[in-house]
N, C-alpha and C positions, 0 to 999 in steps of 0.2 A: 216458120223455121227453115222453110227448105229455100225460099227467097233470103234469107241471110245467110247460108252455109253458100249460094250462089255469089252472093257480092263478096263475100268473106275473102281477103288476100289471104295467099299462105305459101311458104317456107318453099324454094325450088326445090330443094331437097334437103334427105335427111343430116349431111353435112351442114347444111346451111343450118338447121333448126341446131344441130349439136354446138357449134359453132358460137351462135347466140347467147345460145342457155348457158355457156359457159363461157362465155365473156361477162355473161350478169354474173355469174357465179365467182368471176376472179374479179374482185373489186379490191377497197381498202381493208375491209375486215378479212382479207388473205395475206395480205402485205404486215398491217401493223399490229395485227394483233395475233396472228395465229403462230408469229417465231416469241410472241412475249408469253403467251400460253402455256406453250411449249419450255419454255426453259424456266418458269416460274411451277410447273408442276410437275416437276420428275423428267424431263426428256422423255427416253426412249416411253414411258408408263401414256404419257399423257400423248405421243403418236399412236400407239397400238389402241387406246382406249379411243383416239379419233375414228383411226380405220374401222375399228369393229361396229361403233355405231355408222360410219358412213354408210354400209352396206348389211346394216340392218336397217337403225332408225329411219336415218337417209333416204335409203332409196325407199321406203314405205313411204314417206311424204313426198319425191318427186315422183315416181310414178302416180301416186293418187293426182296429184294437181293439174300433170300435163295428161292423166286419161279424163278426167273434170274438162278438162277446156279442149280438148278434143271432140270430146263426146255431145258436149253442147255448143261449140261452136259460138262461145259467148267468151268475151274477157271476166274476168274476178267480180265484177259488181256485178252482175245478173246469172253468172253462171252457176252457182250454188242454189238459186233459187227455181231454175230449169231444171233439178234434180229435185229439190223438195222445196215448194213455199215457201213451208213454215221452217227451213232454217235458209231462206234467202239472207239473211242478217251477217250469216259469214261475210257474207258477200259485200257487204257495206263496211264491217271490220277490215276486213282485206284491204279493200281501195285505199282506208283513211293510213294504213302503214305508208303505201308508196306517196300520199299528198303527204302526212308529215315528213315521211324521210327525205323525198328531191329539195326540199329551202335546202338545209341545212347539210345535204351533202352534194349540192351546188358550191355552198361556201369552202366545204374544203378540197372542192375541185378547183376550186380558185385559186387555194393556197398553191397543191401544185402545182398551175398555171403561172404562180407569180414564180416559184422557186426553179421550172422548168427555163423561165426566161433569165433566171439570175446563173442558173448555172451554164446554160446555153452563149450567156454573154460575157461569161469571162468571173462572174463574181462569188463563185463559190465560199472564197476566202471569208468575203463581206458574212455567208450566210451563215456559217458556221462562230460567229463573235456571242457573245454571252448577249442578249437579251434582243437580238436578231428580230426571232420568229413574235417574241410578243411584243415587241415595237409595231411590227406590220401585222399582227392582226388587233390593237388597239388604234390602230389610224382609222380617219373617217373615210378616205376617199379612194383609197389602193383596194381595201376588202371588197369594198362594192365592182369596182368595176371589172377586178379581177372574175369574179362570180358571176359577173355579169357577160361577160366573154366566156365563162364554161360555159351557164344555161342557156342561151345562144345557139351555142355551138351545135348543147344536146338536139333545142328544138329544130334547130335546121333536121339533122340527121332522121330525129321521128317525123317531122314535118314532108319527110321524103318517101314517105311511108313502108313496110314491111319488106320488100326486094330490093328496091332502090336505095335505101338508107339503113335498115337494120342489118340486112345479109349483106347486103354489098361491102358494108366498112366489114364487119363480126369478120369477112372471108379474107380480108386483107392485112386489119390489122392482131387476128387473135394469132394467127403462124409466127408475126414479127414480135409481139408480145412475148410467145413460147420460146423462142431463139434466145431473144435478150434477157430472159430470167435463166436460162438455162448457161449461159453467158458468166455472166454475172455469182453465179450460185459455183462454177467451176474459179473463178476466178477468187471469191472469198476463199477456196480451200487454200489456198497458196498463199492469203496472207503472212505476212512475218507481222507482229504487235510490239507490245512493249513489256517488259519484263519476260524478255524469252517467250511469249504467248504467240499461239497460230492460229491458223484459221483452221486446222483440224482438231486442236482443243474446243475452240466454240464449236465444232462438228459435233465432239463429243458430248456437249451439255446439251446438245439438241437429241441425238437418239439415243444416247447409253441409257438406260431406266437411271433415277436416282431416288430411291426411297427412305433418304435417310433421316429418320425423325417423322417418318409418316407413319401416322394412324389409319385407323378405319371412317374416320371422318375426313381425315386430307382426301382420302381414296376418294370418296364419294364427291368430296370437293372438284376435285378432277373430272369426275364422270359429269358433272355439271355444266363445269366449265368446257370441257372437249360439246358436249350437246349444244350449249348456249353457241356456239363456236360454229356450229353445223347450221344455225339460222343463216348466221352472215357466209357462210360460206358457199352455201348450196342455192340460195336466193329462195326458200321457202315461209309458206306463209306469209307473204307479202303482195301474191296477186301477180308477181312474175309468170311461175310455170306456167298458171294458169293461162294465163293472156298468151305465153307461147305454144302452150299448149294447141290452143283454140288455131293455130294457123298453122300445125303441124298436118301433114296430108292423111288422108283414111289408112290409104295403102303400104302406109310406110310401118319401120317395124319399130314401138313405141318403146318395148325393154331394152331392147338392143340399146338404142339412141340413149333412153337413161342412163346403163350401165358405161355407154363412153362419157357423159356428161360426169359420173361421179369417179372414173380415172380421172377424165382431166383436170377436176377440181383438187381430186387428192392427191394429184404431183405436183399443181401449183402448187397448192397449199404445203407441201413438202417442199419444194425448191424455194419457197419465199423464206421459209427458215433459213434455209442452207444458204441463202442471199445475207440474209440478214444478222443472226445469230453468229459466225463465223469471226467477222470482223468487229462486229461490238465486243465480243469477249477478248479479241484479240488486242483490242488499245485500251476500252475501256473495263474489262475484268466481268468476270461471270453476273455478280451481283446486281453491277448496273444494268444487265442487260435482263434479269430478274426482277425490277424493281423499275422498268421504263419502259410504258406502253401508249398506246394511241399516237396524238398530235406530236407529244416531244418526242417517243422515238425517231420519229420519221423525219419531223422539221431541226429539232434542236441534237436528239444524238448521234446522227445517222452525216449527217454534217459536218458534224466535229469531226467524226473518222475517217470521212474522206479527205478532211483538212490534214490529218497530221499521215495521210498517205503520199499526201506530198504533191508534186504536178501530176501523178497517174489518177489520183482522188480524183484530180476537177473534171478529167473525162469521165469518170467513172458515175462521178455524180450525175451530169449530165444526161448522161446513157441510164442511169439507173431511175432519174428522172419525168425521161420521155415516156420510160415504160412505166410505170404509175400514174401517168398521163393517157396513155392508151386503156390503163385498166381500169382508172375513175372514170371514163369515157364512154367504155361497153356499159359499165354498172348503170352509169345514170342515163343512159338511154332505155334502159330495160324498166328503171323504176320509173319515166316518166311515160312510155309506152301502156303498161301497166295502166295508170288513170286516165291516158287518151281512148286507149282501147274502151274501158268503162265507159265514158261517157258517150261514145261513139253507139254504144250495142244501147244503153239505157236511153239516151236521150235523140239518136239516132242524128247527133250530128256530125258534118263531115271532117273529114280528119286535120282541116287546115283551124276549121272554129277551135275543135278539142285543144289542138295545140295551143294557138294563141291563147287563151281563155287558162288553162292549166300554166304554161308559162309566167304569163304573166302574174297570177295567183301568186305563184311560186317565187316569183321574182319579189311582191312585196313583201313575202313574209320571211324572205332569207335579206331584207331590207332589215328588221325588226331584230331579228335573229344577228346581224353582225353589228350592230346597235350594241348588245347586250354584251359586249365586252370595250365599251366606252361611256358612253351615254346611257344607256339603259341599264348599267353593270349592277349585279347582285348577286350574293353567295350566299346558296343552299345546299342541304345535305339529301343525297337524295339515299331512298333505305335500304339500298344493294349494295352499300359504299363502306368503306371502312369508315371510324371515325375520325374525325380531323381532317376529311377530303371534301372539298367544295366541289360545287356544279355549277354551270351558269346558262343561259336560256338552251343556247345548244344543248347540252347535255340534259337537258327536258326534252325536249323532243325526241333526241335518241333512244332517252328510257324509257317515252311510255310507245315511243314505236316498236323499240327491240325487246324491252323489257314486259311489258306488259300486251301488247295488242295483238304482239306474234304470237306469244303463247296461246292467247285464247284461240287466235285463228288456229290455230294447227290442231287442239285438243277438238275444237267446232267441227273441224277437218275429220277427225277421227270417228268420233261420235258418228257422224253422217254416213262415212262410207262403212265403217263398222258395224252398225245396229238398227241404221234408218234404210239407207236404201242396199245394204250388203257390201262384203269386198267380191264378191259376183260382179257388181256391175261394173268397178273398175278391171278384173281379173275378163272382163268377156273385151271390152271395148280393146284392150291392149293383145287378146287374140282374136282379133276379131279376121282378120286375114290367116288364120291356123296356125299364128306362129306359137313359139315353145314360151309358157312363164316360168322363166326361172324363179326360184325361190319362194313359189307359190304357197306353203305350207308357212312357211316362217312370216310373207307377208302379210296374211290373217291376223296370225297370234299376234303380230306386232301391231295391227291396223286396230283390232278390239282389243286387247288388252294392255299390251306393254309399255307401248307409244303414251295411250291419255295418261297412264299412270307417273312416266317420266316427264309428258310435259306439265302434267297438275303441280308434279316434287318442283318442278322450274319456275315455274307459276311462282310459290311460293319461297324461292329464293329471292326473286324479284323483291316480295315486300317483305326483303332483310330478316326472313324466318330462320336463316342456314347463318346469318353474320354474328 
């Protein structure tokens, strides 16, 4: 043990580590899905119900994962088992979220590598044409190797390992990131639309509450959806914290660095609305922007609107581009880190094997995966879906990463620190230099009680128990 906490790199400082963890934490799932959330569940209702769980549920799951991987000094695949044996199995659950999630969101860091170069060269016009986006991702030869230039790109950066390549880009590019959404999100306010629409009417459909026609079931719908929303947002139960966790310093102060980790998340996540919501409501009308999330938001209607802005649009796209490009970039360094780490602590090999060997892994099977919307195509329903909504190999992986593997992880999560080994041993290792735990009291009840109970109701949303 004390021979690996010796070889073990870790974070210069606690900027560096905050930095990181929230560069993993502003990926795609802050960008496209968290302003569609948002304006499909009440606005202002379905903000305040994010925030409250952020700094409940939230920080009970980030703190536990990064005092776990601090404490043992191990990435996600061995470090639940340095705690208890018999539930080392998290720990294999854990790993298998970030191998399935890096194919497939390699692939659509492709996408916007390809739309950064279309808009960066003048063709915005082109991207925004009706059947654009699924043209080029039913092609054989543009998906791959677009994918092929993001995962690349990632392993160079992990392959540089933890100061050199994680902290070093997370310090340079998350401030430019922060600027350019902050940018952008002032600039939506000032849209003019069509039929007399602004960009501070889409303001409005983002924070005003709207409860009109909601029940006590929409309600709870919302509380679901704001949680489910909290995975992708906060980068837990996936074997992230963990891993950063594990290279964070003894000395440093672990709540503190949390509680800036869960600001920084929940302004992005607030400023990606105010990006995003604004101008769609603005050209395209509340509904649509109600009724359009993930890939088409971002590829097909987010395009149009900078089309009918006219020549400011194609800067705008551009600029708005790059930065979805810096934040697919942190993300998937963090989820491919994650199973380098593992394999580095389990199998004790060096950080260049882990890479190459997980890359390439990764490479074939986002091969397979961008396949399955030509060659390999097929529609299924999967049971969290409305009816009449297809899925295709992508959207399998997604759900049984996001949908199913995370929940067990984090409920595994709870149980453990909850009932097995106590919230003591996270609550000691996090003052372990005398600092103050905030929130001490509410972290308990939420670590053994609250938490497995919301994530078991989630659990069960997943298999279409709530549809």
């Amino acid at each position: 043990m004390e021979e690996t906490k010796q070889k073990r790199n870790s974070f210069s400082s606690s900027i560096g580590f905050v930095l990181a963890a929230a560069g993993s934490a502003v990926g795609l799932g802050n960008i496209w899905r968290f302003p569609y959330l948002a304006a499909k569940d009440g606005g202002g209702l379905f903000l305040v119900t994010y925030i409250v769980l952020a700094i409940t549920f939230g920080f009970t799951l980030i703190v536990s994962e990064v005092a776990i991987g601090r404490k043992t000094k191990q990435g996600c695949l061995t470090a639940y088992g340095r705690l208890s044996k018999k539930w080392g199995w998290i720990g294999g659950f854990a790993s298998l979220v970030p191998f399935l999630i890096l194919p497939y969101y390699s692939i659509i860091g492709g996408w916007v590598t390809k739309y950064t170069c279309v808009y960066l060269t003048g063709g915005g016009k082109d991207a925004a044409t009706e059947g654009f986006f699924g043209s080029f991702i039913t092609s054989y030869a543009q998906p791959l190797i677009f994918n092929a230039i993001f995962l690349l790109a990632t392993a160079f950066i992990i392959y540089k390992g933890v100061n050199s390549g994680i902290e070093k880009l997370s310090k340079v590019l998350m401030p430019i990131l922060m600027l350019v959404v902050v940018g952008i999100a002032i600039f939506s306010l000032t849209i003019k639309g069509e039929d007399g629409r602004t960009g501070l009417d889409g303001l409005k459909v983002f924070v005003v509450p709207d409860l009109t026609g909601m029940g006590a079931k929409d309600i709870f719908i919302v509380v679901l959806d704001a949680m489910g929303q909290l995975f992708y947002s906060i980068s837990v139960a996936m074997g992230i914290m963990v891993t950063y966790g594990s290279y964070f310093k003894d000395d440093a102060n672990l709540v503190k660095s949390v509680n800036r980790i869960e600001i920084f998340d929940t302004l992005v996540a607030f400023l990606a609305g105010v990006m995003i919501i604004p101008p769609v409501v603005a050209f395209m009308g509340t509904e649509s922007m109600k009724n359009t999330a993930g890939p088409s938001l971002m590829f097909v209607a987010l395009p149009q609107v900078f089309e009918k802005m006219g020549t400011v649009g194609s800067v705008v796209g551009a600029v708005f581009f790059v930065m979805v490009l810096f934040a697919a970039l942190t993300s998937c360094m963090s989820i491919l880190e994650a199973v380098v780490s593992g394999l580095m602590d389990k199998f004790g090999w060096s950080r260049k094997k882990a890479v190459i060997v997980e890359t390439g892994v990764a490479l074939a099977i986002s091969v397979v995966i961008c396949l399955g919307y030509n060659a390999l195509y097929f529609e299924t329903r999967l049971p969290n879906t409305a009816p009449g909504s297809t899925a295709q190999l992508l959207d399998i992986f997604d759900y049984l990463s996001n949908n199913i593997f995370m929940p067990v992880v984090a409920i595994g999560t709870c149980i453990l620190i909850g009932w097995i080994v106590k919230p003591k041993t996270v609550i000691d290792e996090a003052t372990k230099n005398g600092e103050k735990f905030g929130r001490k009291g509410m972290y308990v009840v939420m670590i053994k009680f609250i938490a497995p109970v919301l994530l078991f109701i989630l659990l069960l949303g997943s298999f279409g128990i709530f549809s």
